[in-house]
C-alpha positions as CSV (number, residue, x, y, z in Angstrom):
1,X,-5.1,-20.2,8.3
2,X,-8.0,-22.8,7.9
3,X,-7.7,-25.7,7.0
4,X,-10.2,-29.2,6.4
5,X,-11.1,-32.1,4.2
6,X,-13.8,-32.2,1.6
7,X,-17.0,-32.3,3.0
8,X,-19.3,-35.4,2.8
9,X,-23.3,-34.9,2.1
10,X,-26.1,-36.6,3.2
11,X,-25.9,-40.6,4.1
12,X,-23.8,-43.0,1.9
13,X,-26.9,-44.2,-0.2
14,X,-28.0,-40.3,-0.8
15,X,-23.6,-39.8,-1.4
16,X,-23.7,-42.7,-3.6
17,X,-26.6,-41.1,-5.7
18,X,-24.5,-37.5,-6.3
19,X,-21.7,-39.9,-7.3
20,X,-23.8,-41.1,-9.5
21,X,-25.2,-37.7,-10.9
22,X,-21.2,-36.7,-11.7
23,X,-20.9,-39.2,-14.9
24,X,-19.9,-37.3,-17.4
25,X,-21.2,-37.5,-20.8
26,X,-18.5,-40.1,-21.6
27,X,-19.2,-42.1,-18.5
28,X,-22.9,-42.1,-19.0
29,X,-22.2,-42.4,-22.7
30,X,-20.4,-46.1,-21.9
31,X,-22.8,-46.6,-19.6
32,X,-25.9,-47.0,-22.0
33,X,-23.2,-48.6,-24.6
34,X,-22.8,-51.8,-22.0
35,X,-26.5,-51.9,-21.1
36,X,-27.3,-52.0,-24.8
37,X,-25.0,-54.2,-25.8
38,X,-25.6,-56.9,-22.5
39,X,-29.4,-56.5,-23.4
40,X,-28.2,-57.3,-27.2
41,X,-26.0,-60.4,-26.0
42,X,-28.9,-62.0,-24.4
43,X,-31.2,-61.1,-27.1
44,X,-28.6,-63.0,-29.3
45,X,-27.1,-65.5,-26.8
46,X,-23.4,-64.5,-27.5
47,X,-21.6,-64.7,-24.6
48,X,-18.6,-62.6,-25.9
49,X,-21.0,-59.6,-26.6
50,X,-22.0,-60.3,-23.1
51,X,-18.6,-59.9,-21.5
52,X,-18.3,-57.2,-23.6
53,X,-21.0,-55.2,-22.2
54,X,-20.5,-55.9,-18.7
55,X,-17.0,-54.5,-19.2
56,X,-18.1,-51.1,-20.7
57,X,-21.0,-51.1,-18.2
58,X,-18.4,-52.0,-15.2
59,X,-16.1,-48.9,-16.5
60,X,-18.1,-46.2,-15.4
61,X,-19.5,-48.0,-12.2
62,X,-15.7,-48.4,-10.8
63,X,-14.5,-44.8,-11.6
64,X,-17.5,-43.6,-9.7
65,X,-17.1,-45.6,-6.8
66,X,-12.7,-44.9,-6.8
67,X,-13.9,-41.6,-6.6
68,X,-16.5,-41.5,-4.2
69,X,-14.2,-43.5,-1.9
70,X,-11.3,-41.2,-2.4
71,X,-13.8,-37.9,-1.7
72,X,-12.7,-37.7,2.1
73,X,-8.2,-38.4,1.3
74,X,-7.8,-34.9,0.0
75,X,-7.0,-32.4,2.8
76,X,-6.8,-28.9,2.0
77,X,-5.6,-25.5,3.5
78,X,-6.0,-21.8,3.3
79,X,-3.6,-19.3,4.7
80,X,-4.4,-15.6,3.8
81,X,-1.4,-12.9,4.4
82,X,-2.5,-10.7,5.1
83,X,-5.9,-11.2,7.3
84,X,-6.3,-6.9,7.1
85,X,-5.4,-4.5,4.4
86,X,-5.8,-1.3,3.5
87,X,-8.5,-0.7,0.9
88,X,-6.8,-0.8,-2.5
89,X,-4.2,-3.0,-1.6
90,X,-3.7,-6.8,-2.3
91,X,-3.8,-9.7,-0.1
92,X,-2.5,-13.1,-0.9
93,X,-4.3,-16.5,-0.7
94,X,-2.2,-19.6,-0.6
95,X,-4.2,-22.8,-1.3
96,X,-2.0,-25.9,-0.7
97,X,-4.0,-30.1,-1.3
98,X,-2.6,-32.9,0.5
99,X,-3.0,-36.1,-0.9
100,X,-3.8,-38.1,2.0
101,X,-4.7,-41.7,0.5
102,X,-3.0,-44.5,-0.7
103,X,-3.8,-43.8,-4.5
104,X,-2.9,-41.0,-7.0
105,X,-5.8,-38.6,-7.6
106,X,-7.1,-37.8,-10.8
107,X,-7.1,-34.5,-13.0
108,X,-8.1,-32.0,-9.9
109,X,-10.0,-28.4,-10.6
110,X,-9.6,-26.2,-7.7
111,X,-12.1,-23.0,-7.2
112,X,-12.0,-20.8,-4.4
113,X,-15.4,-19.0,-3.9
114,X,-14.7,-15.7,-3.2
115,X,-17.0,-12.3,-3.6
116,X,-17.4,-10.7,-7.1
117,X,-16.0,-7.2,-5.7
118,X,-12.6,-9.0,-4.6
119,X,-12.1,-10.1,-8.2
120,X,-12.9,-13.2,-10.9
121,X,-13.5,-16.5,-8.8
122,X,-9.6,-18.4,-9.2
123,X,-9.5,-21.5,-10.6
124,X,-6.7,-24.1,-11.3
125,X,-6.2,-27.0,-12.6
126,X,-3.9,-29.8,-11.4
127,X,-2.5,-33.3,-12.7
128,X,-2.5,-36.0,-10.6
129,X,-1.2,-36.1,-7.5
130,X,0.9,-38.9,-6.1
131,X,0.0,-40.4,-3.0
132,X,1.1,-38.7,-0.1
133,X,1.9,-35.9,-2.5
134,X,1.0,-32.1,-2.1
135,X,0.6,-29.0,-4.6
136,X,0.4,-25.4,-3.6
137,X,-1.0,-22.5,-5.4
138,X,-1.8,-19.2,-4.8
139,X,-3.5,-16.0,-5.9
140,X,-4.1,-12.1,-5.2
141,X,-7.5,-10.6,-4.3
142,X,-7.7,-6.5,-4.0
143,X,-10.8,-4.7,-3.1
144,X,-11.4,-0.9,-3.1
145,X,-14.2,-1.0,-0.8
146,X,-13.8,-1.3,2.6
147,X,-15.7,-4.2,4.6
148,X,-15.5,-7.8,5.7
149,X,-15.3,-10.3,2.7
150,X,-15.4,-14.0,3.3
151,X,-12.7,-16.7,1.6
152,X,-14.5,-20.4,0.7
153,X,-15.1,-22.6,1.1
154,X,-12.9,-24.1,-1.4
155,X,-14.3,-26.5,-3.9
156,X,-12.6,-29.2,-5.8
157,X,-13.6,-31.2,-9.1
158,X,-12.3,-35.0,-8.8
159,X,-11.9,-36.5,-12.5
160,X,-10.9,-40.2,-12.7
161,X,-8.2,-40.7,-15.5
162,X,-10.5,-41.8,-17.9
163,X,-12.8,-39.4,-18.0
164,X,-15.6,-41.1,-16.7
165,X,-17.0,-38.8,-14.1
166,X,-16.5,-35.5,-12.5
167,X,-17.3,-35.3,-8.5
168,X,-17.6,-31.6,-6.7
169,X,-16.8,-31.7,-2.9
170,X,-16.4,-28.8,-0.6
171,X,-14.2,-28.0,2.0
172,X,-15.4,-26.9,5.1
173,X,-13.6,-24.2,6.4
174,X,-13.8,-20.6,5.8
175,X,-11.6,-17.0,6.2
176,X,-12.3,-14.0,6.5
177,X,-10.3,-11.1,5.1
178,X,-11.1,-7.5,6.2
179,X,-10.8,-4.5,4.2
180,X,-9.8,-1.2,6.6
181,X,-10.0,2.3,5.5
182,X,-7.1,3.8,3.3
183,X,-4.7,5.5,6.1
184,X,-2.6,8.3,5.5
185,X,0.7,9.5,7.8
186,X,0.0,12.9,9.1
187,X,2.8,15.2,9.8
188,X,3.3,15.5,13.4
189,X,2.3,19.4,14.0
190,X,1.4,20.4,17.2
191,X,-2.8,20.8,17.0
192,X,-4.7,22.7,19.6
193,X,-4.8,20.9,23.0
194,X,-2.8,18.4,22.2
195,X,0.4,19.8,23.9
196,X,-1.2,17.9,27.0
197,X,0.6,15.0,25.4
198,X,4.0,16.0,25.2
199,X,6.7,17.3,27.1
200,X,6.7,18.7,31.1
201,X,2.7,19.7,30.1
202,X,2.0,16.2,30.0
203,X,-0.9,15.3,33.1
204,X,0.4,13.1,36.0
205,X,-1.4,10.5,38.2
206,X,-0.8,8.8,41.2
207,X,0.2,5.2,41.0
208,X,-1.1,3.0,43.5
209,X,1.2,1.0,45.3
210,X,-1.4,-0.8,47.3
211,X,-4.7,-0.9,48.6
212,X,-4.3,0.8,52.2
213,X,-1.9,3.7,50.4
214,X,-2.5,7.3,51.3
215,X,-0.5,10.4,50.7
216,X,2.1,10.2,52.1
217,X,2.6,6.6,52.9
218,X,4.7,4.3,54.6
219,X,8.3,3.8,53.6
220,X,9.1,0.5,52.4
221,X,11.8,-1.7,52.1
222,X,13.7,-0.4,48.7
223,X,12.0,3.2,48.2
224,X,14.0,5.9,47.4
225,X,15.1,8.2,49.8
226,X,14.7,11.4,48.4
227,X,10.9,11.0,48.1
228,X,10.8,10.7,51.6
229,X,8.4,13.7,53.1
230,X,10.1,14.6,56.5
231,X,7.3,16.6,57.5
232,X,4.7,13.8,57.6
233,X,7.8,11.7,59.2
234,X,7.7,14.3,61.9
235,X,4.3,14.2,62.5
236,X,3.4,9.7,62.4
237,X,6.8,9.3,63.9
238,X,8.0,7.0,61.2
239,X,9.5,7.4,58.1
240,X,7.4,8.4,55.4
241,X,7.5,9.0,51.6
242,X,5.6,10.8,48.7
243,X,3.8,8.7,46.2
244,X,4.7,7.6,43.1
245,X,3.9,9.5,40.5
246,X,3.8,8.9,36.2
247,X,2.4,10.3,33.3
248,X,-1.2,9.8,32.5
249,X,-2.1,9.7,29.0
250,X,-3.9,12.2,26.9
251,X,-7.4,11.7,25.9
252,X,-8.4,12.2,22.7
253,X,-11.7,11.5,21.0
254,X,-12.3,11.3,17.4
255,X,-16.3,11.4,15.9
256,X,-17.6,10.2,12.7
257,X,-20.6,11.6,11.7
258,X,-22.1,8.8,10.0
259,X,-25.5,10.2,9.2
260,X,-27.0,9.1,5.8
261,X,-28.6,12.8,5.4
262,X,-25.4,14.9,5.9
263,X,-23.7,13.3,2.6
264,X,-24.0,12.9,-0.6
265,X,-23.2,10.1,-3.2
266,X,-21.6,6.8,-2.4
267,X,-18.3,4.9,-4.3
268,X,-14.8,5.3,-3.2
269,X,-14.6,8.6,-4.0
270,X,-17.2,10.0,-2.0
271,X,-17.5,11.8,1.0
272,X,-18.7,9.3,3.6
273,X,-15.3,7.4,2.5
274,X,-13.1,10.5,2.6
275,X,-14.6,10.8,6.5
276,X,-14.2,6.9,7.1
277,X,-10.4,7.8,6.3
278,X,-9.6,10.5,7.7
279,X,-11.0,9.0,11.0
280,X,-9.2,6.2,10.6
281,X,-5.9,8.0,9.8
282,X,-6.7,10.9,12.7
283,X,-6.6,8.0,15.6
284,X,-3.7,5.8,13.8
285,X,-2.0,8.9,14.2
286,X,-3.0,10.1,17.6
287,X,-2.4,6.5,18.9
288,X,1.1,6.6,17.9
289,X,1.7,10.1,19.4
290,X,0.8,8.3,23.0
291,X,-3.2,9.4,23.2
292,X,-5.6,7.5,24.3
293,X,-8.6,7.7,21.6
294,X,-11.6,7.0,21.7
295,X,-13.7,6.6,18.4
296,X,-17.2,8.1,19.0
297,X,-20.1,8.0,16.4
298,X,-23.1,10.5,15.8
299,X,-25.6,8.0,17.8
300,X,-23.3,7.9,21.1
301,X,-21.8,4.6,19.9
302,X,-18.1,4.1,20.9
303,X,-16.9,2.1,18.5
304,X,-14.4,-0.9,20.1
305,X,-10.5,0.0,20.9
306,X,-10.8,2.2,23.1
307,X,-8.2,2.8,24.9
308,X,-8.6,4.0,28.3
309,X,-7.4,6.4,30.7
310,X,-4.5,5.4,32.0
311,X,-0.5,5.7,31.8
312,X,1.1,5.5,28.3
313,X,0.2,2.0,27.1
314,X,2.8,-0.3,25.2
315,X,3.1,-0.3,21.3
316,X,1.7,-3.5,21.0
317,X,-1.4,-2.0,23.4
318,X,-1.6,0.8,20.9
319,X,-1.1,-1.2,18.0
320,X,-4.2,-3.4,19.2
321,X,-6.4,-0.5,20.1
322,X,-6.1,1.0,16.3
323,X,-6.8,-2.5,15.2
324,X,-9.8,-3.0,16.8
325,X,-10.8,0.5,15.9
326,X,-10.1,-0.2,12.1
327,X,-12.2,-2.7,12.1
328,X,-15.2,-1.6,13.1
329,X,-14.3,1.1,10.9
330,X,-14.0,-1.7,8.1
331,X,-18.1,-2.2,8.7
332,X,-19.4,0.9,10.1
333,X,-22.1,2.4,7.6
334,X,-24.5,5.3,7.6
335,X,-26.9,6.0,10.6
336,X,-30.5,6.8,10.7
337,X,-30.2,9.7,13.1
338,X,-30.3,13.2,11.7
339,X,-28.6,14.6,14.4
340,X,-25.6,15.1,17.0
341,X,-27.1,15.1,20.6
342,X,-26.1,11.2,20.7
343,X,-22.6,12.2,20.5
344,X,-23.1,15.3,22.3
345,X,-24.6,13.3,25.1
346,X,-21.7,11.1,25.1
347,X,-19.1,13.4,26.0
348,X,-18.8,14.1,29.7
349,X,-18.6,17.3,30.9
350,X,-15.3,18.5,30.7
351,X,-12.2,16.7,30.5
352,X,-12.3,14.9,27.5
353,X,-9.0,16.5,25.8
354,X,-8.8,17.1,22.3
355,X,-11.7,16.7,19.6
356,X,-11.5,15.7,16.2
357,X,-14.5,16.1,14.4
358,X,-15.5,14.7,10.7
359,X,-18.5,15.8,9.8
360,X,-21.0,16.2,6.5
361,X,-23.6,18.8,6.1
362,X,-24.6,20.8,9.2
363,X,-27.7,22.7,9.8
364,X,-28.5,25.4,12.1
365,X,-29.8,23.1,14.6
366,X,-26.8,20.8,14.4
367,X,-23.6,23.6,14.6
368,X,-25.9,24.6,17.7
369,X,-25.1,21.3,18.9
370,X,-21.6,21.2,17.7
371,X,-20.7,24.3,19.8
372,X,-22.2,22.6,22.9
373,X,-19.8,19.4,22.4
374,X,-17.1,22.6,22.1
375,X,-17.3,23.3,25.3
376,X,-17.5,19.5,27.0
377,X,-13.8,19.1,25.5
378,X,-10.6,21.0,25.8
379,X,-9.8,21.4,22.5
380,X,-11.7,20.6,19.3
381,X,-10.6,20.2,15.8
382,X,-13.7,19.6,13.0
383,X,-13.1,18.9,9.4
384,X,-16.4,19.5,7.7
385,X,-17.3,18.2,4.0
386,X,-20.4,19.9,2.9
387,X,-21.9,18.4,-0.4
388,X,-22.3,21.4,-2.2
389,X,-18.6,20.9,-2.8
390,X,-18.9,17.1,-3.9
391,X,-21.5,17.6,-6.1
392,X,-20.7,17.7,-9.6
393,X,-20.4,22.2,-10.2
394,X,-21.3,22.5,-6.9
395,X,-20.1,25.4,-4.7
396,X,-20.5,26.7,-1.1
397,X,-23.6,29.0,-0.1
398,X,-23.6,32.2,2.3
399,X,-25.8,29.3,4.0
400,X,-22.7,27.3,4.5
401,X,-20.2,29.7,5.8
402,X,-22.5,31.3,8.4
403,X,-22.6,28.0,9.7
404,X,-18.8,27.5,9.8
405,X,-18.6,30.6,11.2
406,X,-20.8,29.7,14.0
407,X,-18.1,27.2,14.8
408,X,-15.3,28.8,14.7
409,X,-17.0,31.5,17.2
410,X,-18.1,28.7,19.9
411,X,-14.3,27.6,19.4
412,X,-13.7,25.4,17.0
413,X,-10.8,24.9,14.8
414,X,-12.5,24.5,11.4
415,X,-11.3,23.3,8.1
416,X,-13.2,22.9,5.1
417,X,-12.4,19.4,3.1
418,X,-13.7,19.8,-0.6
419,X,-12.9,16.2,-3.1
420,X,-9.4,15.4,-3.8
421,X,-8.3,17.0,-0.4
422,X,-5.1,15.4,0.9
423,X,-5.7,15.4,5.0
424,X,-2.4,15.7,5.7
425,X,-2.4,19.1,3.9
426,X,-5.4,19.8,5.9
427,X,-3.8,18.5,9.2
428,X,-0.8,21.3,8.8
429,X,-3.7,23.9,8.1
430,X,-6.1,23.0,11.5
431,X,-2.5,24.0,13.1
432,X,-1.6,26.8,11.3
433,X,-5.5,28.0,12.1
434,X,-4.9,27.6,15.6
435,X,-1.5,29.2,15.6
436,X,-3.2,32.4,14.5
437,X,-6.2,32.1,16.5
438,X,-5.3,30.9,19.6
439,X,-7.6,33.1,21.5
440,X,-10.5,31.2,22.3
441,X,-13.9,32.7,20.8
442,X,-11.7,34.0,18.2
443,X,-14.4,35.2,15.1
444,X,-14.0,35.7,12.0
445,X,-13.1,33.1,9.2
446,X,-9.8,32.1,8.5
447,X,-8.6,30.5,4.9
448,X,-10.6,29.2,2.1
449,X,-12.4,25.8,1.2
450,X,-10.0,23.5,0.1
């Protein structure tokens, strides 16, 4: 929520002159008509033309300076709900004006700048508002491209009640409302290497109960007495017990490829977005099975949220880690590189639990890279969107499913995602794949593009 008063420019003598410049064709219109006729009363020597003019020359003078004095009595707010969506879905903005001052405003025009893909600019208009007084309004902004849009500042058009002249202010503050990739629930089917996450196969640490600990350690006041180990106790002469132990979460890493040569198109609908979301919905997912992910670019670049190696984290920890993940997903664009080896450096060597790949078009040199990150993970999952399937007609080459091939034989679970694919569909199939290959080095290709 932001909130501020209409911003004041420049000194009061360069203020005064962009009151001035806000006279409106009536104000400037009585303006000239006083000058005119004052000039004409002297000309003349009648007094009553004289009085006359002054009065419609005064008009236009006073309405100016009510309003320039009133610029800084009109406090405004913003409060956005929500500050992230999905793209595609709506966010509201609630604008409420506080009369501050003493003195009812005028007729009041309220615009909200906000960027052309979020929708027309909202404007409203408002009658006057009593002092101490307050109006609220609101409106919906939708976007179906992902990013980081900024709200404001908010900008107000002050009309006196006659008419006379029409001052613009701006309100300093500003919001910002993000735009995360579209995320879809995935069904929760056991995918390969990812039983390390669940049930008695789940990995174990040692918890630290102090800096001087060792295994065994002391007993102290309050531990149980079933952990103590009588063989040690035998040995220091003093009763000693086993260490603590508790689940340590599963790793799980997730890569984009975000190279600008391995797809083709742009929009929505193509198939650097369909990667952007299926990312997004693959670590949304893993997250709320208990992994920790990490979300790994082409370049090396681990994206923020990651969340770590320890035990099972809270919900709220969880729910934090795929929020600062989706956020940098919000922004992340296409890379330079035209290869893997940053991510393939990145991984360390062995250990790194299960793999989930999204990746575009893949040459020989770059599935040779692929099957060396195979073997610096447990497990590894790759959904692969080559662009001869998002191409308008286009269809896969013998090229292509060599190349998948290779994959699958340096042990990769490989599914094909073609336009329109439903991940979740695809998430079932990477298990069933697995079911029936479990081997590792399995050959051979198993199912169809999608």
């Amino acid at each position: 929520m932001s909130a501020g008063s209409p911003a004041a420019g420049g000194d009061e003598r360069g203020g005064m002159r962009a009151a001035l410049g806000g006279l409106t064709t009536r104000g400037r219109s009585f303006l000239a008509a006083g000058v005119a006729a004052a000039l004409c009363a002297v000309v003349l020597g009648q007094s009553d033309l004289l009085r006359v003019g002054l009065l419609l020359a005064a008009l236009p003078l006073i309405c100016v300076a009510v309003l320039y004095r009133t610029r800084h009595r009109v406090a405004g707010s913003r409060r956005l709900s929500p500050s992230r969506v999905p793209a595609g879905s709506e966010a509201r903005v609630d604008l409420r004006l506080d009369n501050v001052s003493r003195l009812p405003t005028g007729l009041l025009m309220v615009q909200d700048h906000v960027p052309y893909v979020l929708g027309p600019r909202p404007r409203f208009v408002l009658d006057r508002v009593e002092p101490g007084g307050r109006r609220e309004v609101s409106y919906r902004v939708r976007s179906d491209l992902r990013g980081r849009y900024p709200l404001g500042p908010l900008q107000l058009r002050l009309n006196d009640p006659f008419g006379m002249c029409e001052l613009a202010r701006s309100f300093s503050a500003a919001d910002t409302l993000t735009v995360i990739p579209r995320t879809e629930p995935l069904p929760p089917v056991p995918l390969p290497g990812d039983a390390a996450g669940y049930g008695d196969g789940r990995q174990r640490t040692l918890a630290l109960a102090g800096d001087d600990d060792v295994i065994p350690r002391t007993y102290r006041h309050g531990d149980d007495l079933r952990r103590v180990h009588w063989r040690s106790t035998a040995r220091y002469g003093e009763l000693m017990v086993r260490r603590e132990e508790q689940p340590q979460r599963p790793r799980c890493t997730v890569l984009l490829d975000t190279r600008r040569a391995a797809y083709r198109g742009s929009g929505p609908g193509s198939a650097f977005e369909w990667a952007v979301s299926g990312a997004a919905s693959a670590l949304v997912h893993m997250l709320e099975r208990g992994f920790s992910v990490r979300l790994l670019t082409d370049t090396g670049t681990s994206l923020p949220g990651d969340g770590g190696d320890g035990p099972a984290g809270s919900p709220q920890e969880s729910a934090e880690s795929a929020g600062l993940m989706l956020d940098a997903l919000a922004v992340v664009d296409h890379s330079d590189g035209t290869g893997l080896s940053g991510a393939c450096d990145a991984l360390r060597g062995g250990g790194e639990g299960l793999l989930v790949a999204f990746l575009g078009d893949l040459d020989e040199e770059q599935t040779a890279v692929a099957a060396r990150m195979r073997r610096r993970s447990a497990s590894a999952v790759a959904f692969v969107l080559d662009s001869g399937l998002w191409t308008a007609g286009g269809a896969v080459d013998d090229a292509a499913r060599e190349r998948l091939r290779g994959l699958r034989e340096a042990g990769w679970t490989v599914v094909p995602a073609g336009p329109g694919a439903a991940l979740p569909g695809l998430w079932r199939k990477a298990a069933r794949e697995h079911a029936d290959f479990a081997p590792a080095g399995t050959t051979g290709l198993s199912g169809e593009w999608s």
